[in-house]
N, C-alpha and C positions, 0 to 999 in steps of 0.2 A: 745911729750906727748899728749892722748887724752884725752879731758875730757868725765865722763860720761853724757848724757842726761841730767841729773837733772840740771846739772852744770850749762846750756847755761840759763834756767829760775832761779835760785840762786843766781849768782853776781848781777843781777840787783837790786834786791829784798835787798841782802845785802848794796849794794852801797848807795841807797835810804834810808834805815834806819840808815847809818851813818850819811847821810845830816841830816838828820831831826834832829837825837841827834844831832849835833855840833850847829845848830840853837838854838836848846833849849835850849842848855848848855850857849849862847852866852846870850838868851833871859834870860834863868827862874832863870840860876843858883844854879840847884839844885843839889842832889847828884851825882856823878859819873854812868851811868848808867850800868845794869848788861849784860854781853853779849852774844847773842843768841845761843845757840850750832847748829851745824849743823847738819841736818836729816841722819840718818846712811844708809852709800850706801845699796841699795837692794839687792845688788848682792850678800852680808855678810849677809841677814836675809834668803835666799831664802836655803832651806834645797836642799843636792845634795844625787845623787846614782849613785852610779856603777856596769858597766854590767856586774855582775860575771856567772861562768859556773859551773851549778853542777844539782844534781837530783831532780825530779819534778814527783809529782805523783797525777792522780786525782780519788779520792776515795768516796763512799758513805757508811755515817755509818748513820745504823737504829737503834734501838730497839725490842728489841726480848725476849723472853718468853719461859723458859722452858717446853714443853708438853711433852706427852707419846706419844712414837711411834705408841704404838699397840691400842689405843682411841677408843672405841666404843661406840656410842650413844645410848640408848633405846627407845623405847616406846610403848606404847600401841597399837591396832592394830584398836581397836574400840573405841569410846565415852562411858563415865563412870562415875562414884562414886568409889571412894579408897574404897574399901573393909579393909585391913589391908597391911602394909610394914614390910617387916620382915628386914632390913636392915637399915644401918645408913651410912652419909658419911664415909672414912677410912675403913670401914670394910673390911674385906677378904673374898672373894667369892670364890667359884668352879663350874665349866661348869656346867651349868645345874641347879643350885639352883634359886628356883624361888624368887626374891629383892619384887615386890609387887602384890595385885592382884584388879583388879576389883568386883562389885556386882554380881552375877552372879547366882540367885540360879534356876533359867527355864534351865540355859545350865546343869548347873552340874547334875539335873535330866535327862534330856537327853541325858548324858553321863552312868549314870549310866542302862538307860532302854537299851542304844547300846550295854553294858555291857553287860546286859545280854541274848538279842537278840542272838549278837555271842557263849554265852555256851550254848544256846538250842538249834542254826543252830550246833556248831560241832556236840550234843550228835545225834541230826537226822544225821549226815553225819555218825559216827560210828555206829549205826543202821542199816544204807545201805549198809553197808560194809558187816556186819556179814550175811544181806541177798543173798548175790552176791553170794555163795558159789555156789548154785545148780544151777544155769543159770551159771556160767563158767560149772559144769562138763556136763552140755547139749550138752555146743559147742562142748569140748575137745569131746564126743563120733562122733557130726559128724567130726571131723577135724578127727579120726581114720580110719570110714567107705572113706571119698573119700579118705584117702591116700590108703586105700583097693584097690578102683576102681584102682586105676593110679597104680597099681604094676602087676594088671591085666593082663594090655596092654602093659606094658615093658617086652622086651625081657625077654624069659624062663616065662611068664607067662601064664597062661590061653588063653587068647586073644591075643598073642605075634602081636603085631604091624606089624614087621620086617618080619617076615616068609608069614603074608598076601599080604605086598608088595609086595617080591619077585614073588608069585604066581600073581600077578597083572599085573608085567612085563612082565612073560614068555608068559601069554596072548595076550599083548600088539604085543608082538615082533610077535607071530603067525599072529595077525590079518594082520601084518602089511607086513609080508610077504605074504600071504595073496592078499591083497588087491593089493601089487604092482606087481605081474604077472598080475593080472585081467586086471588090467590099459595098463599093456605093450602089454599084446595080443590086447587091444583095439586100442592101437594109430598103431599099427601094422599095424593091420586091414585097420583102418581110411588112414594110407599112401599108404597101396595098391591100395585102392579104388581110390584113387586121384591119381597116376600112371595113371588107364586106364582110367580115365574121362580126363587126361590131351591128352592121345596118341586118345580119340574119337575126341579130339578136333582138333588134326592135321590133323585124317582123314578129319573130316567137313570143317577144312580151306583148304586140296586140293580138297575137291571135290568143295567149294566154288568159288575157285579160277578156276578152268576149266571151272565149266558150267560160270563163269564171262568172262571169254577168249571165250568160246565158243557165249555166243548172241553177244558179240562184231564183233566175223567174222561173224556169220553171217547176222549182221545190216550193215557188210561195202560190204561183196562181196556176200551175199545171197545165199549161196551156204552152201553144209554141211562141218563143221570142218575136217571130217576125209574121209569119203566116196570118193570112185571117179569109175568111169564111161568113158566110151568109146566115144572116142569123134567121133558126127559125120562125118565129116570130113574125120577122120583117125580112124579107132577103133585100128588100136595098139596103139590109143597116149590115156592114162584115165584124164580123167579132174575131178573136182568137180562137182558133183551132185549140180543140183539146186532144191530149197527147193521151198515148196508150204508155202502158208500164214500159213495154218493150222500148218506145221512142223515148223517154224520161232515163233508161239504161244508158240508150246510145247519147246523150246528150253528156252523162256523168263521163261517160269511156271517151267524149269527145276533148273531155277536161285535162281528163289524165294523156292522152295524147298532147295536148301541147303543153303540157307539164314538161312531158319528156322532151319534147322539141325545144322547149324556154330550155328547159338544162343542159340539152346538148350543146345549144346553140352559145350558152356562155363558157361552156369548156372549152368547146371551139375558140370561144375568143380568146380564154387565158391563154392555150397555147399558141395564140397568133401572136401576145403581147409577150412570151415569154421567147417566141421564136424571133420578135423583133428586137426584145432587148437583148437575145444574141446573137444576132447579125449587128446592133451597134455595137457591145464590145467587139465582137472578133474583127470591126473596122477600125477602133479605138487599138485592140492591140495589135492587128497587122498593120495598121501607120506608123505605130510607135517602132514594131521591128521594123520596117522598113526605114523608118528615120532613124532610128540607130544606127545602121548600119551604115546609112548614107553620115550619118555621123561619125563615126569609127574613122569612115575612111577620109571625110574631112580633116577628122583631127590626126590623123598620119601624117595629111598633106603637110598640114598645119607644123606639125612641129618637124617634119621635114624644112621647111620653111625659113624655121623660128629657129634649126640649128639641132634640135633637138632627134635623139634617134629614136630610127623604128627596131626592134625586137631585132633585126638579122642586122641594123648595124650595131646594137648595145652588144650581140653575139659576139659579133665582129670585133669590137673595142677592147670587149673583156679578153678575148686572146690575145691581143697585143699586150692588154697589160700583162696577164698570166707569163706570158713569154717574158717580156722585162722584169717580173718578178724571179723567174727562173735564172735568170740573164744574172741579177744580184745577188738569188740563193749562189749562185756557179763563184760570184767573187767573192763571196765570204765564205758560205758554208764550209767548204773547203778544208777552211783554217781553222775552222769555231774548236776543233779537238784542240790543236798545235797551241793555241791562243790559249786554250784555256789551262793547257799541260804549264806553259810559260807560268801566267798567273799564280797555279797552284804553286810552282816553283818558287814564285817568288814570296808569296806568304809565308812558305815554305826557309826562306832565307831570312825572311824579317821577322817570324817567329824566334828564328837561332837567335837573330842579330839584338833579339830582346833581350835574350838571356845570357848574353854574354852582355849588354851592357847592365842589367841589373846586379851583377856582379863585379862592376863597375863606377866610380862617383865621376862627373868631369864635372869643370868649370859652367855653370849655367848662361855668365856671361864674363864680359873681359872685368879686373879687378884686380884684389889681395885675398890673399890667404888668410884670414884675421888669426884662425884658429886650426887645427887638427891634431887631433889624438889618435894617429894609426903608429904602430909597428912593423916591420913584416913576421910573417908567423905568428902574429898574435889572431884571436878568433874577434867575432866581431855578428851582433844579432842584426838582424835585417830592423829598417826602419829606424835603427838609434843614432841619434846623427853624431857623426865624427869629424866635421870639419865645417868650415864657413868661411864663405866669398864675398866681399863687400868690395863696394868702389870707397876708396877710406876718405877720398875729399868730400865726400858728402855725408856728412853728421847733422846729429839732433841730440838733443838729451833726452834720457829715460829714468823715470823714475817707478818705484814702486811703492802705493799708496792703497792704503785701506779701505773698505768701503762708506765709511764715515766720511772721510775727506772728500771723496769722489762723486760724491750724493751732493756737496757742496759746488762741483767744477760743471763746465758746461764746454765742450768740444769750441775755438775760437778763441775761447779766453786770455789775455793778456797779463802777461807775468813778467817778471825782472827773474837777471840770473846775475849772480856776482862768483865767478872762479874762486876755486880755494887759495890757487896762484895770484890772483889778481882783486882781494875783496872792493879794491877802491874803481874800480869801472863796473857799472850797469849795464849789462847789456838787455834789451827788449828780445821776448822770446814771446811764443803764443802757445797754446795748448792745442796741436795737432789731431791728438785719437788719444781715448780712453776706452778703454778693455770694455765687450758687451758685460753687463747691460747699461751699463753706463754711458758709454759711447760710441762709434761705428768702430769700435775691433771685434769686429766677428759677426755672429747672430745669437750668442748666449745660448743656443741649441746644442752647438760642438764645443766643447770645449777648446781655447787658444790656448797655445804653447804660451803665447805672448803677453800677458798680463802687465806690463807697464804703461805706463802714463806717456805720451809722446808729445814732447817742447820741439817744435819749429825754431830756427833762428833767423831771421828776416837781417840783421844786418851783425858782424861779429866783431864790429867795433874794432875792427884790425887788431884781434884777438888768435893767433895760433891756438887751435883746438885739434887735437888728436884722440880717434876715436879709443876706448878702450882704458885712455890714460888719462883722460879728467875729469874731474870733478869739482863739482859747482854746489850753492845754495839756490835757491830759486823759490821767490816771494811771492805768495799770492794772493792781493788782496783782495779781501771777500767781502767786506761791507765798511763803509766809510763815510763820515759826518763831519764839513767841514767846519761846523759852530754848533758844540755840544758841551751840557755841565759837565766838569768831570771833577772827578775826586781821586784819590789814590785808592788802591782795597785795603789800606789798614786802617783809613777812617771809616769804615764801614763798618756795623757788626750783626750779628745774625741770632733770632732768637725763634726758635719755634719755625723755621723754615721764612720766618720776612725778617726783610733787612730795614735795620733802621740806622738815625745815625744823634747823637746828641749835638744840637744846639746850643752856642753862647749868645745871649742876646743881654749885654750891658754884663752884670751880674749873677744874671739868672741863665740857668741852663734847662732843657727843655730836649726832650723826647720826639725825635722823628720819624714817623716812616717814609719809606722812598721806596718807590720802582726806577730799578734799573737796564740799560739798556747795554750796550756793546761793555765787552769785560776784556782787555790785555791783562798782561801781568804786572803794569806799569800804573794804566789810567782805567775809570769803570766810568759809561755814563749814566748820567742820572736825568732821569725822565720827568717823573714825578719827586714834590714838596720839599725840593730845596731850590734857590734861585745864585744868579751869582754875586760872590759876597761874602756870602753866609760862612761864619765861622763854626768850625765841627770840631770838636775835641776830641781826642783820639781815647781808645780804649785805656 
């Protein structure tokens, strides 16, 4: 058997207080003394738990506030003095009715001179009207006269277009025949000539070429090229004549004459090739003018033909247009001043008509009243809103939540709502819009007036909700296990930032650590190194 702890410091403590009584009792003789009870084991004061398994959920519930969906703020557009309110809170409104208005009696005169500015610019615009009459029938007569002209020049007219063309061509085609014999008897010519300027040249290249042969023999054997002569010696036997200096002179001067004669006679020729290859252009390009032209006048025919105009009917056309453009200038222009005097007027009116209603709130659409703080005679800064219009059947709840909470919600989410009125009905609600950046209220760039959390109510559980007047809890849960250890947190304890917890196992008790998971105020759970079962003794 072991003792516990306390034990080993106890017997002695006890043992020693029986000595002393029996001494006393020896010494003093006094009463019997009373006997000390024993301190009650710890182990029986120290509360226990166990690790049971079941669901665990961690939720955030706020406070929230019935609003109108459809909520419109007012206000004034400029700084003021309340003139009068024609409204009260509760009241029922319709689009457009004006709730209260500002001081305002400089604008309302200058609404009313824009007034009537615009009925004296329309009566001047319908006075320009009635005058336009005889400048339209101005144009209409010329827009008559050139559609005249232009039926002139079309086919079957007077000045028929088509039938001049034609005689344009047949001219065309004459000249052009014409002109190209003229041309071919020329290049004709021109190749003849170059023929015999080429055959002078042959001749000059042989006579070149002999009297060249010729001073040669006679510079080698001096004698004459062809002659011959009886030789002394023998007179049957002929030899070559021998030449005098004088004849060996005429011989070289013979060379140089058809030198000159070879050179003339190929100038001659360039210019016969140069005179022939310009009688072929000037037949190359009097064909080409002559066939343009006979082409010009084809293609006149041609888009005569084809529909298309020649120069004096596009003339033609464009007068008529011109004239129908005058025709249109005559029914507007007219007016463009009167018109635009209107206009100006009327900007002119809508400008006033601004500013007399900026000094103005109306109803935005039909509704209630929810709210308005005007006076009369009281002042009032532009852009501060003083009153709001809601349709009141259509609510939602609103809440205002931190940015802790909201880092936890996701815009869709489903939530429970339980009325202050009513804790024992659930109603299902969803989480419609949270404030940027958290959700689509706004762009987090501009700052929202609106900064609440918006609950949808999909069914209201035949639940009367008035906006403004109720108030609800509404439950969010955020993470949820439906088979998890749990513990309570007062079996838990915490040393050095980890939690552990003490184990009973038979006798012995034992030292745990744990990791834990979802924490309420109620249940924790436990993740890691306990199981279920397991007995924990409390601190």
């Amino acid at each position: 058997m072991s003792w516990p702890r306390w034990a080993h410091y106890w017997f002695p403590v006890v043992a020693l207080t029986f000595s002393l009584t029996a001494c006393g009792t020896q010494a003093a003789q006094v009463e019997p003394p009373t006997p000390t009870p024993l301190p009650p084991d710890p182990a029986l004061e120290r509360p226990t738990y166990t690790v049971t398994r079941g669901a665990i959920e961690r939720a955030l519930e706020v406070t929230a506030r019935a609003t109108p969906i459809d909520l419109e703020r007012l206000a004034f557009r400029i700084d003021g003095r309340v003139e009068k309110v024609f409204f009260k809170r509760g009241d029922t409104v319709k689009a457009g009715e004006v709730l209260a208005e500002l001081q305002q009696t400089e604008t309302l005169d200058d609404l009313r001179r824009a007034q009537d500015d615009l009925i004296q610019a329309k009566r001047d615009l319908e006075d320009a009207r009635k005058a336009q009459g005889k400048a339209i029938r101005e144009r209409e007569l010329d827009v008559k006269q050139a559609q005249e002209g232009l039926a002139r020049l079309l086919p079957g007219g007077e000045s028929d277009v088509l039938r001049d063309a034609q005689d344009k061509l047949e001219e065309a085609q004459r000249e052009a025949r014409t002109a190209q014999n003229d041309l071919s008897w020329a290049k004709t010519g021109a190749e003849d000539a170059l023929v015999a300027k080429a055959e002078a040249v042959q001749d000059a290249q042989k006579a070149y070429s002999k009297a060249a042969w010729d001073v040669d023999w006679v510079a080698k054997y001096g004698t004459h090229p062809t002659e011959r002569v009886p030789s002394p010696n023998n007179p049957d036997v002929l030899i070559p004549r021998k030449l005098t200096d004088e004849e060996k002179e005429q011989f070289k001067e013979a060379l140089v004459q058809a030198e000159r004669a070879l050179r003339s006679a190929e100038r001659s020729l360039e210019d016969g090739q140069r005179a022939l290859d310009k009688a072929r252009e000037d037949e190359v390009v009097g064909n080409n003018k002559s066939n343009e032209k006979v082409a010009e006048a084809q293609k006149a025919i041609d888009k005569l033909l084809q529909g298309k105009d020649s120069k004096e009917i596009a003339d033609a056309r464009r007068a008529v247009e011109t004239a129908n453009l005058a025709l249109e200038e005559a029914k507007t222009k007219t007016l463009n001043a009167e018109t635009r005097a209107v206009e100006n007027a009327q900007r002119t009116l809508d400008r006033a008509q601004r500013k007399v209603d900026d000094a103005r709130i109306a109803a935005p659409r039909d509704g209630t009243i929810t709210a308005i703080t005007l006076e009369e005679g009281a002042t009032v800064a532009a852009f501060e809103p003083v009153a709001e219009v809601a349709d009141a059947t259509k609510v939602e709840f609103a809440a205002t939540l931190n940015g802790e909470q909201m880092r936890q919600l996701v815009e869709g989410q489903v939530a429970e709502l339980r009325l202050l009125t009513r804790p024992d009905v659930a109603i299902p609600v969803v989480i419609r819009r949270m404030p940027a950046p958290y959700g689509s209220g706004g762009s987090g760039v501009v700052q929202d007036r609106d900064q609440t959390t918006r609950f949808e109510i999909p069914d209201f559980q035949g639940q009367e909700i008035k906006a403004g007047a109720t108030l609800g809890k509404i439950r969010i849960v955020l993470e949820r296990k439906p088979s998890a250890l749990l513990l309570p947190p007062e079996a838990i304890r915490t040393f050095e930032g980890r939690k552990f917890v003490i184990v009973r196992d038979g006798e012995r008790e034992r030292r745990v650590t744990i990791r834990v998971g979802i924490t309420t105020e109620q249940q924790i759970e436990i993740l890691e190194g306990l199981k279920a079962g397991d007995l924990v003794v409390g601190p």
